[in-house]
N, C-alpha and C positions, 0 to 999 in steps of 0.2 A: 112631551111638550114640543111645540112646534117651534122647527128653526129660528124664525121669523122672533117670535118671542123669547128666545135664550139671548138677542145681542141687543143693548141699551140703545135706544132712540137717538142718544150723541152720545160717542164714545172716541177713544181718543187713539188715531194714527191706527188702530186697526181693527175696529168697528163697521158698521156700518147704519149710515141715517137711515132712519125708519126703517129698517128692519131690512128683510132679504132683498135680492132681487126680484123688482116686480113691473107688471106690464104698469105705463105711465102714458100719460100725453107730453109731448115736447114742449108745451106750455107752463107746466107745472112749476111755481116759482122756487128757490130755493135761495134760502137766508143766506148767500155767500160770504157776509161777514162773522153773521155768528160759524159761517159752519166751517172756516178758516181759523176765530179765533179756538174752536173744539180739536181744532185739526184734523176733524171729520174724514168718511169715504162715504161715499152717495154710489150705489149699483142700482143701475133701470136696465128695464127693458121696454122699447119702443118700436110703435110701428113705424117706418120708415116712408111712408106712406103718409105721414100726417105734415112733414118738413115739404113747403111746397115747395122750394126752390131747388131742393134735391128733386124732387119726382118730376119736375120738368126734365130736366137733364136725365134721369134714370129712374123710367116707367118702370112698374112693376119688384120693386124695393123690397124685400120682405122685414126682417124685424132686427134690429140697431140692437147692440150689445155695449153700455158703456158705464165705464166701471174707472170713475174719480175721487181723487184725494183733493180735499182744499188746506191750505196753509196760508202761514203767514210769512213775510222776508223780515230782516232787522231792522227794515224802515215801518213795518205794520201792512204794509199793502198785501192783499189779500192774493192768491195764487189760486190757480187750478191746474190741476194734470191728472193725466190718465191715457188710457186707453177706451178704441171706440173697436168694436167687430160685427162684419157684417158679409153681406152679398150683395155687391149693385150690379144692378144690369143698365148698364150705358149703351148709349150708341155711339159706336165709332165712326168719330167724324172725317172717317178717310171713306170706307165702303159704304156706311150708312145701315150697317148690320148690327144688331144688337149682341150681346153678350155676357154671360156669367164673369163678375171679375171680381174674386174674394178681396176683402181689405181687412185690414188691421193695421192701426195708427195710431201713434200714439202724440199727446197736444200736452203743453204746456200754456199759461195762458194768464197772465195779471189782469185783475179785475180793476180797473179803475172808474169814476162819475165823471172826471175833467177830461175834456176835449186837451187841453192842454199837457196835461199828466202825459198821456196817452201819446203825442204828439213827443215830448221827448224822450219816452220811454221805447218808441217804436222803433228806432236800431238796433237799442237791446234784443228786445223780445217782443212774442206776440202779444196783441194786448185788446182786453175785449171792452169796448165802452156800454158799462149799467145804466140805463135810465134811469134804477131804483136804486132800494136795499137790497132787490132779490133779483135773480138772472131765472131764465128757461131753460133748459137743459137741450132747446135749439137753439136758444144764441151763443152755448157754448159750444157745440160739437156741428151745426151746419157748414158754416164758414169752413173748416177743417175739413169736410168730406167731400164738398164742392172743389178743393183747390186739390186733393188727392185724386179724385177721378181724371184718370188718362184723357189724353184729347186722343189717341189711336192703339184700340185695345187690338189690335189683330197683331199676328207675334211672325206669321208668313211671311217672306219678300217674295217677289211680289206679292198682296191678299190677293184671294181668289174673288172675292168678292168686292172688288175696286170696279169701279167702271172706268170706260176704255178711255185711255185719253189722246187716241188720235182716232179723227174723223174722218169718213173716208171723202176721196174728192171730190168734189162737183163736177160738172159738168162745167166748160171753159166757158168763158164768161164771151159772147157773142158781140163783136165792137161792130158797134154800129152808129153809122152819122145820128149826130145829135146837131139838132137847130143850136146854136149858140145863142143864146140872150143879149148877149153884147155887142152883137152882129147889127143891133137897131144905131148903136150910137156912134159903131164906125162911118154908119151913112150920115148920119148928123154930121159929123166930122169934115165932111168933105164940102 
């Protein structure tokens, strides 16, 4: 019998939705309230490559590993956590060099609908505002990867690969008589 079919479609705290881990689009919606009240685990696997706002920032992205648990808190509000694993390749915005930089992060994450919820909830904790009943599994983990990527992945002092930042000198600057402009309205003057 295959994997995928041995573990129940909602199963409770250590299950998994829909079955194994599988490739998905970042789009895909997912019932975060039923799958909160189940107290569900959702495993994908995604190309990294489909989150635009990650692949600006880090070309060539290969495939998202992420592996969430939804709950509930004693107020009913819905939760998410997990862990996300991957390889981004950013560019370090000091050399301008690209680079291999493994991650693994782990997100915590209150699903709320109200601007307002959210709004007081947001010194607590993180907190992701749903347009619907269901979220994409890139509006729960891009945010997270975006704010994890290094601004300067090079580990060297100095990087080898910095460019220079002193120029070398000109040639001195030639002072030479300039007509004056204002040379017309001293003669007015007089």
């Amino acid at each position: 019998m295959p994997f995928a079919a041995q573990i129940p479609l909602y199963s409770r705290g250590v299950g998994t939705y829909d079955g194994a881990a599988m490739d998905t689009h970042p789009d895909e919606r997912l019932p975060y309230l039923e799958l909160a009240r189940q107290e569900a685990r959702v495993v994908r696997e995604l190309p990294a490559s489909e989150l635009r706002r990650l692949t600006e920032l880090a070309p060539g992205v290969g495939t998202l590993s992420v592996d969430m648990v939804f709950s509930k808190d004693d107020t009913g509000r819905p939760w998410v956590q997990g862990t996300l694993t991957s390889i981004l390749r950013p560019t370090c915005q000091r050399c301008l060099a690209a680079g291999d930089w493994p991650v693994r992060l782990t997100f915590r994450l209150c699903i709320v609908r109200d601007g307002t919820v959210a709004s007081e909830l947001a010194e607590q904790a993180d907190v992701l505002v749903a347009e619907s009943e269901s979220v994409s599994i890139a509006d729960v983990i891009e945010d997270e990867l975006l704010l994890a990527v290094p601004e300067r992945l090079c580990s060297e002092e100095p990087c080898p690969n910095a460019p220079a930042l002193s120029f070398p000198a000109g040639e001195a600057p030639v002072d030479e008589a300039r007509d004056n402009p204002f040379d017309v309205l001293s003669q007015l003057k007089r």
